[in-house]
Every structure is written in C-alpha cells, then in structure tokens.
C-alpha positions as CSV (number, residue, x, y, z in Angstrom):
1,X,-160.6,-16.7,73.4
2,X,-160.3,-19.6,71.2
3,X,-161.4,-23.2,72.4
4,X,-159.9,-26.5,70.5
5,X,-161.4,-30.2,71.3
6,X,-159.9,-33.0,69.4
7,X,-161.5,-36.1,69.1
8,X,-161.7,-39.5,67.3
9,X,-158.2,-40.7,69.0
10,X,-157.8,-44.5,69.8
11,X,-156.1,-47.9,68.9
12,X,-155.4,-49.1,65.3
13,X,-153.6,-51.6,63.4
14,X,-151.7,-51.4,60.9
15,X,-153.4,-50.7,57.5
16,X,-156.1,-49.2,59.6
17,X,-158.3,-45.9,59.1
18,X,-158.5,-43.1,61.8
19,X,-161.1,-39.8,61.4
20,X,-159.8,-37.2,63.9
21,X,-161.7,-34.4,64.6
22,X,-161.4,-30.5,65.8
23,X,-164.0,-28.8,67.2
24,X,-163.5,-24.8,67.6
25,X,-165.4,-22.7,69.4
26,X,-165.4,-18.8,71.1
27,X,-164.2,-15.7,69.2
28,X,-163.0,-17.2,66.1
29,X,-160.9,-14.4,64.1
30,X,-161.7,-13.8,60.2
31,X,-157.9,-14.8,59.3
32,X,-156.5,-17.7,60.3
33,X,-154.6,-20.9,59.6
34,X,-155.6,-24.1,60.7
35,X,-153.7,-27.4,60.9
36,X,-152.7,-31.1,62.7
37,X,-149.4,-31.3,64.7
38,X,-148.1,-34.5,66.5
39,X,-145.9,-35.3,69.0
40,X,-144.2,-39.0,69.6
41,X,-142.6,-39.4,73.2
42,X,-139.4,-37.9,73.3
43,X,-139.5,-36.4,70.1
44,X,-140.6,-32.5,68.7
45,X,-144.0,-31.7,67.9
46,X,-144.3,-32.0,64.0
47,X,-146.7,-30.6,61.5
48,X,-149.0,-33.0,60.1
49,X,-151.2,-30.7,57.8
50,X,-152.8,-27.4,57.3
51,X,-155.8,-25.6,55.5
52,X,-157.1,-22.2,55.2
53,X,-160.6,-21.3,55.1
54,X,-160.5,-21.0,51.3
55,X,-159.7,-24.9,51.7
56,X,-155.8,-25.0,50.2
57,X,-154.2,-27.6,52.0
58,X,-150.6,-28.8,52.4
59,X,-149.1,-32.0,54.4
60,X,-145.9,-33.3,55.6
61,X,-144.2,-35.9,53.4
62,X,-144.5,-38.5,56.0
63,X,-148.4,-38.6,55.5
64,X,-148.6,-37.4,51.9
65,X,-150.9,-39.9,49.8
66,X,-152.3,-41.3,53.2
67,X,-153.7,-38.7,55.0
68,X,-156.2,-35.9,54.0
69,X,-157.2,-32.6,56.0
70,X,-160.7,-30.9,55.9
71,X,-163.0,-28.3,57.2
72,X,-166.3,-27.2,57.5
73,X,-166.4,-23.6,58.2
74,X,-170.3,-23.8,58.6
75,X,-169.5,-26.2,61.7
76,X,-166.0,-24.6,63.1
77,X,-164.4,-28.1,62.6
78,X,-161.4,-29.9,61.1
79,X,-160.9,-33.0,60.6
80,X,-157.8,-35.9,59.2
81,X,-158.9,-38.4,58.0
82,X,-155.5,-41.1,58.5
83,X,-155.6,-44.2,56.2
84,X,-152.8,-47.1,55.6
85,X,-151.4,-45.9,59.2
86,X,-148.4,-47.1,60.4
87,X,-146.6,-48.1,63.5
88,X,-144.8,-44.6,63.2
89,X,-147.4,-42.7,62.9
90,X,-148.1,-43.3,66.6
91,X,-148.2,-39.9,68.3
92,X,-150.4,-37.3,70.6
93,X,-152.2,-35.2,68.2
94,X,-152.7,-31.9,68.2
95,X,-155.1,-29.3,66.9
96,X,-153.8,-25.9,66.1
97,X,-155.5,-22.5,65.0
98,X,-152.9,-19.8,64.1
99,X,-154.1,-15.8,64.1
100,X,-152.3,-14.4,61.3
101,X,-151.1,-11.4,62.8
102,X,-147.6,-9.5,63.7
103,X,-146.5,-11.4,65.3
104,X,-148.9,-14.8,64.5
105,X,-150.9,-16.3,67.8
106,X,-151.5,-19.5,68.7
107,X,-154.3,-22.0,70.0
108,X,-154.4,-25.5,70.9
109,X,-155.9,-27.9,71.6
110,X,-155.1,-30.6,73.9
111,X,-154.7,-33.5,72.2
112,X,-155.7,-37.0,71.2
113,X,-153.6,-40.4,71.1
114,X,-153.3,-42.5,67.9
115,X,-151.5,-45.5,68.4
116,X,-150.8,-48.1,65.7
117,X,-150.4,-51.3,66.8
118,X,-150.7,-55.2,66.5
C-alpha cells in the first residue's frame, strides 16, 4: 500500500506563488508515474503535470510557463511549485502515483485547496 499527503495548500492573490508538496510513503513500486491533478467545483478532475523518476516532465497548457513539477526520489516527494496564479487556477489539488502495469493502478492522495483570490 501506497500513502499520498499533500501539503502547502492555502489563500493567494493573484500574481501570487504557491509550493505544494507530496509526500509518499509505504511500498513504493520500482515503475511508476507520478503527477498533480485538480478539480474545481462542479467541474472534472484535470491533469496538472507529471514526472517520472528519470525526471521528464510534462504539463497542461493551462499552467505551461507558470507552473513547474519536481521530485526527490531520495525523499519520496513531489512538489509544484505554482507562480503568476490566477483566479482560475482555484481548485482541490491532487496528488497521484500511477503503477505502470496491465492494467495501470492508482493512488491518491486526498487533496489540498488553492484558492486565488483578492
């Protein structure tokens, strides 16, 4: 089992800098995929960004430029660090460790709030 604890969540205006972190813990497999979702009320959960141990990285294009994803395997933790944030980028967010398997499993964590705000 798998354990996820997000942290660094809180109020921000806009222009402002968040650091989120993930914290993993447990039996951590050798092959996985790890990565930031968000969910705004009443919408779908969306992917933010991933990174693989090897430290390749990809983002959505709403965040792209603003927002940067890292790890430190040494630590089992993740972290996005969210500059220039905006009033849309208020959402629950979500850690996410994916097994790469047949078929794929999923953790999660269970989630901090960012809201962006005057």
């Amino acid at each position: 089992q798998v354990q996820l604890v997000e942290s660094g969540g809180g109020l921000v205006q806009p222009g402002g800098s968040l650091r989120l972190s993930c914290a993993a813990s447990g039996s951590i497999p050798s092959i996985y995929l790890m990565g930031w979702y968000r969910q705004a009320p009443g919408k779908q959960r969306e992917l933010v960004a991933t990174i693989t141990r090897s430290g390749s990285t990809n983002y959505a294009d709403s965040v792209k430029g603003r927002f940067t994803i890292s790890g430190d395997n040494a630590k089992n933790t993740m972290y996005l660090q969210m500059n220039s944030l905006k009033p849309e980028d208020t959402a629950v967010y979500y850690c996410n460790l994916k097994v790469i398997g047949w078929p794929s499993y999923d953790y999660w964590g269970q989630g901090t709030q960012v809201t962006v705000s005057s």
